[in-house]
MARNULUM-119624 format. One record per residue (C-alpha): residue number from 1; residue in one letter; chain; z, y, x. Coordinates in pm, whole numbers. Example, Ala and Ser with C-alpha at 12.3 -4.5 7.8 and 13.67 -1.06 7.14 Angstrom:
MARNULUM-119624
<1 a A <780 -450 1230>>;
<2 s A <714 -106 1367>>;
***
This chain:
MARNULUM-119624
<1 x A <-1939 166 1028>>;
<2 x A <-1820 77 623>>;
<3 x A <-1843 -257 513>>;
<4 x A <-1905 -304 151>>;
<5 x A <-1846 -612 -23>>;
<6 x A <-2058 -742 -302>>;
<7 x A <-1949 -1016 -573>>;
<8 x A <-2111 -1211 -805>>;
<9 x A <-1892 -1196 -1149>>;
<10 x A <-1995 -1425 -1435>>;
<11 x A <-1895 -1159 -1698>>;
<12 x A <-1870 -1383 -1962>>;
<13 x A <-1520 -1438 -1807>>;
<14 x A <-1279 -1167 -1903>>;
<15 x A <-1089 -1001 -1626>>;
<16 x A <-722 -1037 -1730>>;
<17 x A <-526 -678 -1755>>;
<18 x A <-507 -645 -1382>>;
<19 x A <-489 -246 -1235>>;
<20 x A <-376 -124 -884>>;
<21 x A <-309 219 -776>>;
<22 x A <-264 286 -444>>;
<23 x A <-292 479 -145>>;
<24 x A <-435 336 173>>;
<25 x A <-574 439 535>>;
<26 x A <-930 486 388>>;
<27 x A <-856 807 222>>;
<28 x A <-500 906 355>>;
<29 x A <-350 946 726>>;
<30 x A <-85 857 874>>;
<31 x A <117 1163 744>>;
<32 x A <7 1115 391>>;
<33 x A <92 731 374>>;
<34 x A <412 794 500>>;
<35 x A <515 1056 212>>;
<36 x A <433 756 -39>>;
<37 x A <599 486 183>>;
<38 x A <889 320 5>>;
<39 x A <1177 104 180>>;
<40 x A <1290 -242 14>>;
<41 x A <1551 -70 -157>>;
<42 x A <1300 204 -325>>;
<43 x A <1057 -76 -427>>;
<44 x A <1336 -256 -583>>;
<45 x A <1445 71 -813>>;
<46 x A <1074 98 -890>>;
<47 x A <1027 -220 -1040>>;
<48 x A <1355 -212 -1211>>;
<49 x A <1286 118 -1382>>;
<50 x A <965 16 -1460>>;
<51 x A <1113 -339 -1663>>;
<52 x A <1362 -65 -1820>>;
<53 x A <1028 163 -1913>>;
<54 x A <862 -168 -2080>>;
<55 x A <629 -262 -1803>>;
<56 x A <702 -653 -1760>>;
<57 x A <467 -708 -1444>>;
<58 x A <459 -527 -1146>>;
<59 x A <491 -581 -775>>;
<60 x A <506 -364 -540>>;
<61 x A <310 -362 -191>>;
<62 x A <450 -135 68>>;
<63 x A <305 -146 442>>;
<64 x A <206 73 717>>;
<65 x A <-160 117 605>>;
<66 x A <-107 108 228>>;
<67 x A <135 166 -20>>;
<68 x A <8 -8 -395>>;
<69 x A <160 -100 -720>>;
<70 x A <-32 -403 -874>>;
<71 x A <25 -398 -1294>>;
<72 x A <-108 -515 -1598>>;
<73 x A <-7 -174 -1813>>;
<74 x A <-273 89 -1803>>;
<75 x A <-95 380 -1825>>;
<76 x A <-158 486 -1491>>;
<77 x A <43 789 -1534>>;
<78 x A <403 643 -1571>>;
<79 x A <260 431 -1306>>;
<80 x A <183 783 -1076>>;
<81 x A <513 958 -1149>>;
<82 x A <707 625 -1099>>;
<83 x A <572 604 -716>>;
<84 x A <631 962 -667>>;
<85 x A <997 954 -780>>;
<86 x A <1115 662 -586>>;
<87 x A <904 769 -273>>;
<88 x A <810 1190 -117>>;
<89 x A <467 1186 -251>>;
<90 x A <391 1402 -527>>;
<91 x A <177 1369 -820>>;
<92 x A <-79 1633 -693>>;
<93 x A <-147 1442 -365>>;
<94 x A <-180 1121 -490>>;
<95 x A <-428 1305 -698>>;
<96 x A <-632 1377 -397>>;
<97 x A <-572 1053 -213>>;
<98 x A <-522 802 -443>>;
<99 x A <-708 558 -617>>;
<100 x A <-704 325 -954>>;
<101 x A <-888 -19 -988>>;
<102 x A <-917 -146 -1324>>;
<103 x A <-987 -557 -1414>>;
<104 x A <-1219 -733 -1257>>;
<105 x A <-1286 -434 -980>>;
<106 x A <-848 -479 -924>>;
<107 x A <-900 -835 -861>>;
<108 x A <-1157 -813 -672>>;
<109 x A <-946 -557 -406>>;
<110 x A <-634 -729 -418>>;
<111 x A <-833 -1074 -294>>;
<112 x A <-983 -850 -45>>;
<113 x A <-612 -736 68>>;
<114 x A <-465 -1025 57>>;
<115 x A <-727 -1174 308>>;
<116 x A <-725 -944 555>>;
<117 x A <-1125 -761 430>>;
<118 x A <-950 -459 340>>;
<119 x A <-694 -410 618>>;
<120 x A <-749 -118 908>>;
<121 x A <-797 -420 1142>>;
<122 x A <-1022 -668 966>>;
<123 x A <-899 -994 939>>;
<124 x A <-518 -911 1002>>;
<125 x A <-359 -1178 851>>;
<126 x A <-17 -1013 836>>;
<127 x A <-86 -847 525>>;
<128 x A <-61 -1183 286>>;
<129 x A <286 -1251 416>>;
<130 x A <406 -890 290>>;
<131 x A <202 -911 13>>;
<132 x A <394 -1273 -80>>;
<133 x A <706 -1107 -16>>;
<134 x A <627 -814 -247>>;
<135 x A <524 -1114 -477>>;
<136 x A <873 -1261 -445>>;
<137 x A <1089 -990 -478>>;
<138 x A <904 -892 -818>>;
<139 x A <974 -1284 -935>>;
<140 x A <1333 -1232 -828>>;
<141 x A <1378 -929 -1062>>;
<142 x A <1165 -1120 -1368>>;
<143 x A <871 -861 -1306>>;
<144 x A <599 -1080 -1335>>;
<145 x A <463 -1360 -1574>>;
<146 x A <249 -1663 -1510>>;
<147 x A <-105 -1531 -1484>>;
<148 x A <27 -1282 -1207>>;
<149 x A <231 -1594 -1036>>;
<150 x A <-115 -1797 -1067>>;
<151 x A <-335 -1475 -932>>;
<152 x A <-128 -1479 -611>>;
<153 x A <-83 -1827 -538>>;
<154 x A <-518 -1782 -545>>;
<155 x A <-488 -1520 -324>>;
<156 x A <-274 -1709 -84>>;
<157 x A <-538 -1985 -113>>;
<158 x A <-820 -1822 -37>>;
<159 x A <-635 -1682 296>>;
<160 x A <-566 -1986 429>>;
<161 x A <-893 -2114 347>>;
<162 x A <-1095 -1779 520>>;
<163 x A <-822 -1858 807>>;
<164 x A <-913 -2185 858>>;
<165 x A <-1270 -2179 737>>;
<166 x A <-1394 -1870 956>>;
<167 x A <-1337 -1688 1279>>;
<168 x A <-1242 -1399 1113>>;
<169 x A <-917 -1376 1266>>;
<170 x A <-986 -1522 1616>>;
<171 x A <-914 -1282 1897>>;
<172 x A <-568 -1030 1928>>;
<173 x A <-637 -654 1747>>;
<174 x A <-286 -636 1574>>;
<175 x A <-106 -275 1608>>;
<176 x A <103 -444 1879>>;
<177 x A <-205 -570 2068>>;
<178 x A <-417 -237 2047>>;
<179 x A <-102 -57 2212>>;
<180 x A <-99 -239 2487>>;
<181 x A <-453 -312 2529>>;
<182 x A <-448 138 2478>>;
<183 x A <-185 87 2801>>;
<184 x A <-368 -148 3009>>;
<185 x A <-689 37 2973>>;
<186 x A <-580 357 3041>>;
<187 x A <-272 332 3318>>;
<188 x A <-315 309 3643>>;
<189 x A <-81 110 3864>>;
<190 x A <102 -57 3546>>;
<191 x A <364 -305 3726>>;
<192 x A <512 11 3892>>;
<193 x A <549 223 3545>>;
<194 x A <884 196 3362>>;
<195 x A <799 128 3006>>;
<196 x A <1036 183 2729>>;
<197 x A <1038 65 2349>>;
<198 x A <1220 246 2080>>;
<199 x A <1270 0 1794>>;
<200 x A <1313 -341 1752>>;
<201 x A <1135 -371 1381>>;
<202 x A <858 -647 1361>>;
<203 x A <598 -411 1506>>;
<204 x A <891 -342 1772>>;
<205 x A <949 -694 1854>>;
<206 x A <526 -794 1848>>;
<207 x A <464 -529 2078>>;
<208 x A <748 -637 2300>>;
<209 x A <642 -955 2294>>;
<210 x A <264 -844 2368>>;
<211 x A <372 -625 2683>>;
<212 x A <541 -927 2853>>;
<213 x A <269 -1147 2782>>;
<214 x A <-39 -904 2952>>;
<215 x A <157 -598 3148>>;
<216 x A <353 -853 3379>>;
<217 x A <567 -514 3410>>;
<218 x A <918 -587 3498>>;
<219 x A <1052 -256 3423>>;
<220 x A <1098 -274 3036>>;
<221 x A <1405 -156 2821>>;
<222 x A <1425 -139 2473>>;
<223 x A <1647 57 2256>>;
<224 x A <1755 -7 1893>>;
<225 x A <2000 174 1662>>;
<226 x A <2157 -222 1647>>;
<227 x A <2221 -273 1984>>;
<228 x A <2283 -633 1885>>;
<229 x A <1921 -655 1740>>;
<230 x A <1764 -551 2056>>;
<231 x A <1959 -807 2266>>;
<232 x A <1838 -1090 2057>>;
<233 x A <1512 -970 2138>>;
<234 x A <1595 -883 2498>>;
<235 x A <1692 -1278 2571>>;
<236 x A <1396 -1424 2428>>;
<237 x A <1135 -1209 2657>>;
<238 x A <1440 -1118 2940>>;
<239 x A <1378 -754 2946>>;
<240 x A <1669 -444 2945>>;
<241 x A <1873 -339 2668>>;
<242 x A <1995 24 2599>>;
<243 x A <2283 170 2402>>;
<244 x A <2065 478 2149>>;
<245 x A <2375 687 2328>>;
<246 x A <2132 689 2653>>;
<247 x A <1803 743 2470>>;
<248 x A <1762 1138 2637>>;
<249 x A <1860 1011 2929>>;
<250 x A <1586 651 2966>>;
<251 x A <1332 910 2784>>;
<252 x A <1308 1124 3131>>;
<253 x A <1302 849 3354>>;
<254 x A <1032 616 3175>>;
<255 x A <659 679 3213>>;
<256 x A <549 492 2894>>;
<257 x A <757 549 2572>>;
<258 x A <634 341 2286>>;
<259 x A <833 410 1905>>;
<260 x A <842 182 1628>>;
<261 x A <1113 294 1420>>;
<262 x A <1173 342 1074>>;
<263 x A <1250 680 1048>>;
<264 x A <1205 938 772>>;
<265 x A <1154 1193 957>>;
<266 x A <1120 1233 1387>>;
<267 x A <1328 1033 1533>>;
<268 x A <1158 1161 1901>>;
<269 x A <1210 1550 1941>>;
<270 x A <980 1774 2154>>;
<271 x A <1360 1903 2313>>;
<272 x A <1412 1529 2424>>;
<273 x A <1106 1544 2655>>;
<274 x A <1061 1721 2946>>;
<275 x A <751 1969 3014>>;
<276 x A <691 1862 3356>>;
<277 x A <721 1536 3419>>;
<278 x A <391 1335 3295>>;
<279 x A <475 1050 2977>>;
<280 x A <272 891 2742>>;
<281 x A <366 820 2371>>;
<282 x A <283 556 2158>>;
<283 x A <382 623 1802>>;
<284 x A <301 270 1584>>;
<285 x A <539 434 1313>>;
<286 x A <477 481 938>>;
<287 x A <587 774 846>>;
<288 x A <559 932 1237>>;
<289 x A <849 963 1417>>;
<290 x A <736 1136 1703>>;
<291 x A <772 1543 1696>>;
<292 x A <396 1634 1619>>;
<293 x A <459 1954 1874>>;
<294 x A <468 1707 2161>>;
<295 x A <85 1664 2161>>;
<296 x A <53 2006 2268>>;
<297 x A <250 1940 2586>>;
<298 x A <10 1898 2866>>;
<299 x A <225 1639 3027>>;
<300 x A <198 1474 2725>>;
<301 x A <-34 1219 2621>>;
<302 x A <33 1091 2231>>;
<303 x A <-178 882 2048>>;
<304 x A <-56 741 1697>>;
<305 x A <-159 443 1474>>;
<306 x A <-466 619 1345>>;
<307 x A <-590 647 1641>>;
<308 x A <-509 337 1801>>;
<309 x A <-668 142 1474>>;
<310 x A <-960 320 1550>>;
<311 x A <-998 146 1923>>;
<312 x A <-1324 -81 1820>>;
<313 x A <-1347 -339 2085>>;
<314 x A <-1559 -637 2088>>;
<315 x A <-1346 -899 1925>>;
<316 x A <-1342 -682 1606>>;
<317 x A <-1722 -663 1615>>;
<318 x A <-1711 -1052 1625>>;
<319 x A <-1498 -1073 1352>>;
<320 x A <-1786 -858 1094>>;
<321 x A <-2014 -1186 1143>>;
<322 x A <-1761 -1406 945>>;
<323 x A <-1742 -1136 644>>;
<324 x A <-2057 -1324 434>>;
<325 x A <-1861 -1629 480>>;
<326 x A <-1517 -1521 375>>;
<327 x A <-1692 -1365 74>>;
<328 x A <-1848 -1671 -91>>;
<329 x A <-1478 -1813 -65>>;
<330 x A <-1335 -1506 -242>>;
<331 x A <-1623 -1533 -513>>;
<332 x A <-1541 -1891 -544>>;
<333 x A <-1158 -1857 -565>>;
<334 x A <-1224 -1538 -789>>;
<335 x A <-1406 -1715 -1040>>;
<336 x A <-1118 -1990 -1104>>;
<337 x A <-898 -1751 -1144>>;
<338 x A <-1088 -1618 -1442>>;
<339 x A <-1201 -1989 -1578>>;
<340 x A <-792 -2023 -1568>>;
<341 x A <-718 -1708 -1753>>;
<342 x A <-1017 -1844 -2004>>;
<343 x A <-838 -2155 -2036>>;
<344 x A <-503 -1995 -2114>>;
<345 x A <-683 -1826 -2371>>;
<346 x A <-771 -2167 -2607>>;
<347 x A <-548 -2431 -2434>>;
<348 x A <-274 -2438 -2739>>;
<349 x A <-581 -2489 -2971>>;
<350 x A <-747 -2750 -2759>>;
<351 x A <-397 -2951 -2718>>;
<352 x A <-277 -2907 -3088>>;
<353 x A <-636 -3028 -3168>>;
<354 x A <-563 -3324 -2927>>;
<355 x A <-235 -3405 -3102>>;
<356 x A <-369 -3389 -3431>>;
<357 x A <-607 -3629 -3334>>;
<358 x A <-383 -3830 -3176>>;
<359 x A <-184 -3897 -3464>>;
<360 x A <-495 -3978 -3730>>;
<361 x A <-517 -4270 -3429>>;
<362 x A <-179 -4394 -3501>>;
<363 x A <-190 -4380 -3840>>;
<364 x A <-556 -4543 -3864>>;
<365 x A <-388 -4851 -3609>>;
<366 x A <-98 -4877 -3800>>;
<367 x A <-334 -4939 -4116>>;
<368 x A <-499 -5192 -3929>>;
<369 x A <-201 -5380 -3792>>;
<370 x A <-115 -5455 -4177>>;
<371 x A <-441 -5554 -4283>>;
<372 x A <-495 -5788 -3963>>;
<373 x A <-235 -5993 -3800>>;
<374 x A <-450 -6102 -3516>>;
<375 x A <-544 -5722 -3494>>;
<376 x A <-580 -5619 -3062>>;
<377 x A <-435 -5254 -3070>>;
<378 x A <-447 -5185 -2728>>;
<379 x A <-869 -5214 -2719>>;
<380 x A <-859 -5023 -3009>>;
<381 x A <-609 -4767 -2887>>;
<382 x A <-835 -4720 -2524>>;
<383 x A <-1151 -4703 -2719>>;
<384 x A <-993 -4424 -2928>>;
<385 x A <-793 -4245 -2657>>;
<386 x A <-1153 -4207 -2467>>;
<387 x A <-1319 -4036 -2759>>;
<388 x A <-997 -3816 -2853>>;
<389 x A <-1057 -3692 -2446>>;
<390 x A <-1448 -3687 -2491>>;
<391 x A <-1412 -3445 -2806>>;
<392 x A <-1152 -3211 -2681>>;
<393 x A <-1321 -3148 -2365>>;
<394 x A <-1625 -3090 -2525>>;
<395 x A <-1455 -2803 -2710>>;
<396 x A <-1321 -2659 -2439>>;
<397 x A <-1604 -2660 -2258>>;
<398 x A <-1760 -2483 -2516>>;
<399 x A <-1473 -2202 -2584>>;
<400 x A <-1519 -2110 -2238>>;
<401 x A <-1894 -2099 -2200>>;
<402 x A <-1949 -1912 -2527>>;
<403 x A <-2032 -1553 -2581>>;
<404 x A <-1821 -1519 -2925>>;
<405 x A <-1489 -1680 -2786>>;
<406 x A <-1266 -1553 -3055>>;
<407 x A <-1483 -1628 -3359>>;
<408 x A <-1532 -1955 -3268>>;
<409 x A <-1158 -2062 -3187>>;
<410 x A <-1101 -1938 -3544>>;
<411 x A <-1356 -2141 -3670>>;
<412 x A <-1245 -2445 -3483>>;
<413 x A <-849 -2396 -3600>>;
<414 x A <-1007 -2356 -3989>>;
<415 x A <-1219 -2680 -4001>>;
<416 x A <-910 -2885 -3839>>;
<417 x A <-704 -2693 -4027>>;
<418 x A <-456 -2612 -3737>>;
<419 x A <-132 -2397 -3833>>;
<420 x A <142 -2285 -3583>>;
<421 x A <294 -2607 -3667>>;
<422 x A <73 -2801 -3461>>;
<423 x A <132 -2596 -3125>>;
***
């Protein structure tokens, strides 16, 4: 079933320059997302040819359900051929798959990402610590400027608010979880099955961690290129540890093989398994890294993220009823965001107005000090201070509630006669 999402946007606020393009699990699978995937090292290149190309704000969002590239440049082309260089997508598919927000409709889906709306398991709150990441790293490389710094610390907001205001999140339906919920569903005398897990990454470690917690198996072993990884892991939930040398070799004795790695290409082979003895595969990897010729083995049972994303159980049902909810805090968040940007717009006026005022009061008092001896500044000075506050306000509020912003903050810097030497 979709969900669609409806806002109400004052539009006498003006969404800042604010585009995404992107390619997600709505439009793409698992195959397709993974030939636009980018490692830390690719995203890095990206934004620092794109600072070298004259794009000064850009972060990049890479994850297992979406890869997207949030900017305030519109050409969307550079944008396009920069993702397909630094990842193995190609300009033609993101064609087909892609998409391009513009303004308020890009700020609007990146408060819906960050929040967990948007994601292939509603209300996963994983996404807004990669998206804070992807957030950091562009600060760390000078990609991004204030308005983009204040648009995500909004975002960040309104997730802990949905998190702590709803129930949106309540109830396990991670990646991790729907594995092994997939495995105690579906397997029949579990605590006997040798399980093994290929890859200690953070879907690796969560899905460890889940298959301890509910299996109460006692015949795991997990396998990492880092050996040394895995037995960090291996001591915290005291389960068996594997040198990659004697992958082949735990691959025909396990029942259960579950791989999270971070390969480009298969790091499973269809030689690696045997044709007779029965196995199921769990593939949570992004791009897939388990030979696709293996589902036609009839031994073989694989199922893949897509599929396990699509498992629709009751606590996801649960979590629809909090979406109304989570949407009047978005709208509300949304719209300071814009007020802000608004503000930006007129605050140097409004504060060199304030200082100009500011120092008529100081001459005026000075004036008065001379002509009075007995003269009480500070009554005159709080009298004066309140009406220097009551008239810039009252400007401001104005700027931002009026239909011919520009014109008027011309008008009000001619008939104070403001120059750049007052800002």
């Amino acid at each position: 079933m979709s969900i669609i999402f409806t806002f109400e946007i004052n539009h006498n606020l003006k969404a800042p320059f604010f585009n995404v393009i992107g390619i997600s699990y709505k439009n793409a699978n698992t195959s397709v997302r993974g030939m636009f995937s980018l490692s830390l090292d690719q995203s890095k290149n990206l934004i620092k040819e794109s600072l070298q190309a004259g794009i000064d704000n850009l972060v990049v969002n890479s994850t297992c359900n979406r890869v997207e590239i949030y900017s305030s440049t519109l050409d969307f082309n550079l944008l396009t051929e920069l993702l397909c260089k630094h990842s193995n997508g190609t300009v033609k598919e993101f064609k087909k798959f892609g998409y391009i927000f513009k303004g308020e409709e890009a700020v609007n889906h990146i408060f819906k990402v960050g929040t967990g709306l948007d994601s292939q398991i509603l209300g996963d709150f994983e996404i807004i610590a990669q998206l804070n990441n992807s957030f950091l790293r562009s600060k760390k490389l000078n990609a991004v400027n204030p308005s983009f710094e204040r648009l995500f610390n909004m975002i960040k907001h309104a997730s802990k608010r949905i998190k702590n205001e709803t129930k949106i999140s309540s109830g396990a339906t991670s990646v991790s979880y729907a594995a092994v919920r997939y495995i105690l569903d579906n397997i029949s005398d579990l605590t006997s099955k040798r399980i093994l897990l290929f890859g200690t990454g953070k879907i690796g470690r969560n899905t460890c961690e889940n298959l301890v917690k509910h299996t109460s198996n006692k015949h795991i072993t997990l396998i990492n290129r880092s050996e040394e990884k895995a037995k960090l892991i291996a001591g915290k939930f005291e389960v068996l540890v594997k040198n990659i040398s004697d992958l082949n070799n735990q691959i025909s004795k396990t029942d259960i093989l579950i791989v999270a790695t971070a390969g480009n290409k298969p790091t499973i082979l269809s030689e690696m398994v045997s044709k007779s003895k029965s196995l199921t595969i769990l593939d949570l990897s992004v791009p897939k890294n388990v030979d696709e010729k293996l589902g036609s083995f009839k031994n073989v049972d694989l199922l893949d993220l897509d599929y396990l994303s699509m498992l629709t159980n009751k606590t996801l049902e649960n979590r629809k009823k909090f979406i109304p909810k989570a949407e009047k805090i978005i709208k509300e968040i949304t719209e300071d965001y814009y007020l802000w940007v608004e503000t930006r717009k007129f605050a140097p006026t409004v504060n060199a107005l304030k200082l100009k005022l500011k120092k008529i009061q100081e001459n005026k008092i000075n004036i008065l000090k001379k002509k009075a001896s007995s003269f009480d500044d500070a009554n005159v000075n709080e009298v004066s201070e309140h009406l220097i506050q009551k008239i810039t306000n009252q400007i401001a509020n104005h700027l931002r509630d009026s239909d011919d912003f520009e014109e008027e903050l011309e008008s009000i810097k001619t008939i104070f006669q403001l120059n750049h030497n007052d800002y």
